[in-house]
KOLVONU-476968 format. One record per residue (C-alpha): residue number from 1; x, y, z. Coordinates in steps of 0.2 Angstrom, whole numbers, m for minus. Layout:
NUM | X | Y | Z
...
This chain:
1 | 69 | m4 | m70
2 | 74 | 9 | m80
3 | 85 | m1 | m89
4 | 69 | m15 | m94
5 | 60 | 1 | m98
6 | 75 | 6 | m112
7 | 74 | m12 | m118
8 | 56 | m16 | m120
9 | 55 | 1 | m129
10 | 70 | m6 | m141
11 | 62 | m21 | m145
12 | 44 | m12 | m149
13 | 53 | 0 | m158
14 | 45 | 16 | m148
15 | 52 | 30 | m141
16 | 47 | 36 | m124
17 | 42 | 53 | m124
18 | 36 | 55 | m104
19 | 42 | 54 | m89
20 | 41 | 36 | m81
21 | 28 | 29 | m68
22 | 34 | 18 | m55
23 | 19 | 5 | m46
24 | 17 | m4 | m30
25 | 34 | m9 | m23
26 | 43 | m5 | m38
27 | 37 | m21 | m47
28 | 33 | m11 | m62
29 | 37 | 5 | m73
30 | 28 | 13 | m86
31 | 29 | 29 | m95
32 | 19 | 36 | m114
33 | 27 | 31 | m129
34 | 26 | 34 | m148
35 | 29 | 23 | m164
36 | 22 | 12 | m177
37 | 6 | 9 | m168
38 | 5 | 29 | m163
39 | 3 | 35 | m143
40 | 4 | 21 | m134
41 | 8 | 17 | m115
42 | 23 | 7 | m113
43 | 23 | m3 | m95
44 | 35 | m16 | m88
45 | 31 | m28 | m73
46 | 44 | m39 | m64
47 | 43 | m54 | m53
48 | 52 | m68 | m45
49 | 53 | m82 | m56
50 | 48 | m94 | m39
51 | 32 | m85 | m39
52 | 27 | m89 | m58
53 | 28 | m105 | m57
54 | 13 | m108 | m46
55 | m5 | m107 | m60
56 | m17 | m100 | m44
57 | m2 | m84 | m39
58 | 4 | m83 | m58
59 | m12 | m78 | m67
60 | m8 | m60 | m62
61 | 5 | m62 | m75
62 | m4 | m62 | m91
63 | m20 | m52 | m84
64 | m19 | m38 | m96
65 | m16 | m47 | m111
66 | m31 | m62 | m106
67 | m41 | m45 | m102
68 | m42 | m42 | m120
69 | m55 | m55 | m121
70 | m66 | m42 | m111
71 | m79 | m30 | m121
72 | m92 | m18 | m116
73 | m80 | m11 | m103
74 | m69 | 6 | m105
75 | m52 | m1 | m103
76 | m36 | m1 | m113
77 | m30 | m16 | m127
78 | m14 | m25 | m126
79 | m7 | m23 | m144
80 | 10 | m34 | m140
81 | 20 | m41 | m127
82 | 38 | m50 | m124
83 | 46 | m57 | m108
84 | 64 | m60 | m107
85 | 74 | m68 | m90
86 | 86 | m61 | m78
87 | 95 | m76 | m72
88 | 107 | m68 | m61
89 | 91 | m60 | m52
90 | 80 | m75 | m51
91 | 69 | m64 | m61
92 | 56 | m65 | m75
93 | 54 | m46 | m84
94 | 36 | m43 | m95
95 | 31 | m29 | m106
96 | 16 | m24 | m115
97 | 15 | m11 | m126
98 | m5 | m3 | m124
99 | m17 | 8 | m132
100 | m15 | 24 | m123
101 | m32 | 31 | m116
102 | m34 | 50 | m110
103 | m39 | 56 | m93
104 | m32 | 59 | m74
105 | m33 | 45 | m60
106 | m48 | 49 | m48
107 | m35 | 51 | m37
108 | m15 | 47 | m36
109 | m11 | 34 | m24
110 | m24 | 20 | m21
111 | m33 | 29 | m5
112 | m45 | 42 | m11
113 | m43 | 58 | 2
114 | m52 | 72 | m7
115 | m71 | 70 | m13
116 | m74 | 66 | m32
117 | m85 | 79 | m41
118 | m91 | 69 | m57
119 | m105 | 69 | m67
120 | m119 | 56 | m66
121 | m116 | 47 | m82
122 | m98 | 42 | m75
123 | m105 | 36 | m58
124 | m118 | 24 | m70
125 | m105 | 21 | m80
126 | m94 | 13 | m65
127 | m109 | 3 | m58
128 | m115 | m3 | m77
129 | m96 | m9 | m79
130 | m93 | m17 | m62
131 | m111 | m26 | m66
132 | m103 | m31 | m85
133 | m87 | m38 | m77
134 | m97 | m49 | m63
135 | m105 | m59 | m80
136 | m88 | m65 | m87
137 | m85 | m83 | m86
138 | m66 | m85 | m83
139 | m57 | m98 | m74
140 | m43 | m88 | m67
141 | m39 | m87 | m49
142 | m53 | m101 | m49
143 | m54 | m108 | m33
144 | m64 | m122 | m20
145 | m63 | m108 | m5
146 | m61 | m89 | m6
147 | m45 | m79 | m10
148 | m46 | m70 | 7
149 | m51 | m82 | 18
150 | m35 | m86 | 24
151 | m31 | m66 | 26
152 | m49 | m64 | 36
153 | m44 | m79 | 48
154 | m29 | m70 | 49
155 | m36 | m53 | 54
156 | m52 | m59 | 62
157 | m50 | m75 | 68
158 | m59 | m91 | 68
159 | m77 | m86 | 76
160 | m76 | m73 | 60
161 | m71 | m85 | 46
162 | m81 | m100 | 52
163 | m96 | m89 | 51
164 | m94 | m80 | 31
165 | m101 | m90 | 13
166 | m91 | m90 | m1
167 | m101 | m84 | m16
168 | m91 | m83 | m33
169 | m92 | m70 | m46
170 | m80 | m63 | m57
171 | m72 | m45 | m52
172 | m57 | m34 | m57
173 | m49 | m35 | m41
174 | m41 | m20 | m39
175 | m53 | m7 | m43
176 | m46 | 7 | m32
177 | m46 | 26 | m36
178 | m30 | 29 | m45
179 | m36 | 14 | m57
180 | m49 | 25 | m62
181 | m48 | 39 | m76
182 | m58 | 51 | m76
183 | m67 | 66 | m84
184 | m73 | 48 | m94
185 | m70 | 35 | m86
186 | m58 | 20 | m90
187 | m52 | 7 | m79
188 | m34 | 4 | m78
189 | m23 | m12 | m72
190 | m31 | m28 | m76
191 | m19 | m42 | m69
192 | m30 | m46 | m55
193 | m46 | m49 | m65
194 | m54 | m65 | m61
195 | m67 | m73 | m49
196 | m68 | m66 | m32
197 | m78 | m65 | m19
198 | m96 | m59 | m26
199 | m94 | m38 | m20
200 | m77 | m38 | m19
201 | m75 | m23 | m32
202 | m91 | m15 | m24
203 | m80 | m16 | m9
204 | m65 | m10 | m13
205 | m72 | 8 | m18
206 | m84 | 8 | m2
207 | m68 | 5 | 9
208 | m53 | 15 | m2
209 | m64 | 32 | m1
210 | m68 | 29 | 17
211 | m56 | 44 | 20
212 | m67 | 58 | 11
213 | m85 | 54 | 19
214 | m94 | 59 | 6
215 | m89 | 52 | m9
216 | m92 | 36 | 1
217 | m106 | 38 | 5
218 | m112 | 39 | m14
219 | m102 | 23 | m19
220 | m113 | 18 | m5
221 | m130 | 23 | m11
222 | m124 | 16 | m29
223 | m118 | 0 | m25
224 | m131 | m5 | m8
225 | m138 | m19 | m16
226 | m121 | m27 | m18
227 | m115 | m21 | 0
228 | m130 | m23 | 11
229 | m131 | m40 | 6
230 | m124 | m56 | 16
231 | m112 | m58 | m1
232 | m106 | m40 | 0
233 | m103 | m42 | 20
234 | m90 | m56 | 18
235 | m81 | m44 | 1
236 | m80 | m29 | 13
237 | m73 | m41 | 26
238 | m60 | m48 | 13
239 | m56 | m32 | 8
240 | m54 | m24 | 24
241 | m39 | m40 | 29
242 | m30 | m35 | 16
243 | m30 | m15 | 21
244 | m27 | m20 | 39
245 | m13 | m34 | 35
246 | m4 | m19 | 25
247 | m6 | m8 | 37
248 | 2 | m21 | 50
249 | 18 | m20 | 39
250 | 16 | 1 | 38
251 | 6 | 7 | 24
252 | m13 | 16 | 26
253 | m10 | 27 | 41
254 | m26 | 36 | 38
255 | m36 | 22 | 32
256 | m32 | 9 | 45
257 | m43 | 14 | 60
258 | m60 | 19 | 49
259 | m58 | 4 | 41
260 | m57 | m8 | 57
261 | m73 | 3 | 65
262 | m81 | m4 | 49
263 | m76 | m20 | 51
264 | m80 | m21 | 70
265 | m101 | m14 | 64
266 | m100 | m27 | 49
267 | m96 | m40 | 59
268 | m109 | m36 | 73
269 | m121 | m41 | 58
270 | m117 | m58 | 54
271 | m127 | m74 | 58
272 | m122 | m81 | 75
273 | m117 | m96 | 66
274 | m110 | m99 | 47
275 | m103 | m116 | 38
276 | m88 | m117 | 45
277 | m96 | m116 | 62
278 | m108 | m129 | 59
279 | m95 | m139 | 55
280 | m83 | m140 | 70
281 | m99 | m140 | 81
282 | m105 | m158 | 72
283 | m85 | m160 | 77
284 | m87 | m156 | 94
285 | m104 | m165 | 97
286 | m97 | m182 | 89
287 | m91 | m195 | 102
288 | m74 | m203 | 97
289 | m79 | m220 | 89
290 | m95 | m212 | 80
């Protein structure tokens, strides 16, 4: 990764003047950077090229650059990008050269453990932003049935997904806490951006600061209209599979089990029966020949 990092930073013509980030599974580095354009933020993602060639998984690919469509939101601007192959590898290597924006990640691994003392305006600030983003019309990762259904059928089985609504809206998808800046906030790592399940980013604070009570409890308060709703039920749902699926394969140790106790109460609220349970009861009720 290093090596992509020396070569993107050649063909911006930049010279990298910090020490270099790694993200999630190594699929990405990144590291500040100086030249034409001033500070900037240098960042280069890889990927299989098998995964790039489906449009519904690929869209992650160019979510920072299409995100520059996106106003009324504090986030950074792609200024240019390139992508180059590695056949040998079977692997397809981007970089984006960025605006570089001040601040400190609210915390610096996804998972907040310590409570956040901010000031009001940024807490308004988040919800104002989160509402902006749920107004975009986009098509990406536009699809007929939710994202995470598959993952909460997985996790919580059929009398679980056969009882949930799919109600679409736009959402950033990946709005955990070291995808936050603060003292002002700006929101970081946009591939994800797209429609969602309506709550989904309201979710994904509520259940990554589950860890330090009351910091929780005041994205609680802030987002309750999203997340007391049926809507937000279903986002927390789909954002508690994808924890819990992680955390078969080893990562969250602390987040796992306060996670699944909220699962367990949100699913005590649902609606004895949903769509999908309508349907396979007119299923089971029609005689053969009907």
């Amino acid at each position: 990764m290093r090596d992509n990092l020396a070569h993107a930073a050649n063909h911006f013509g930049v010279t990298v003047t910090g020490d270099p980030v790694l993200g999630w599974a190594l699929r990405s580095i990144s590291a500040p950077a100086h030249g034409p354009d001033g500070r900037v933020w240098l960042r280069v993602l890889t990927e299989r090229t098998h995964w790039l060639d489906d449009p519904d998984l690929a869209a992650f690919w160019t979510g920072n650059v299409d995100a520059n469509t996106i106003t009324g939101v504090p986030k950074p601007t792609v200024l240019h990008w390139t992508e180059w192959n590695v056949p040998e590898e079977q692997r397809r290597v981007r970089a984006e050269l960025m605006t570089f924006v001040d601040g400190s990640p609210c915390s610096p691994t996804d998972v907040l453990s310590e409570p956040l003392e901010l000031p009001e305006h940024w807490w308004q600030q988040l919800r104002h932003t989160v509402n902006t983003i749920a107004t975009i019309a986009t098509q990406r990762f536009a699809r007929s049935t939710p994202p995470a259904g598959s993952r909460i059928r997985q996790i919580f089985g059929d009398t679980v997904a056969d009882r949930l609504s799919w109600t679409p809206a736009t959402a950033h998808g990946d709005l955990h806490w070291n995808n936050l800046l603060q003292p002002e906030l700006v929101v970081l790592d946009w591939e994800l951006w797209g429609q969602a399940q309506h709550g989904t980013d309201a979710a994904t604070l509520y259940l990554y600061a589950l860890p330090a009570p009351d910091t929780a409890r005041q994205v609680h308060a802030l987002f309750a209209d999203l997340l007391d709703s049926p809507a937000g039920h279903v986002a927390q749902l789909g954002v508690a599979a994808r924890i819990l699926h992680r955390a078969e394969h080893g990562e969250y140790p602390d987040l796992a089990a306060p996670v699944r106790a909220l699962a367990d109460r949100v699913i005590a609220t649902l609606p004895r029966t949903g769509p999908g349970e309508q349907t396979r009861q007119v299923r089971r009720e029609k005689r053969p020949g009907q």
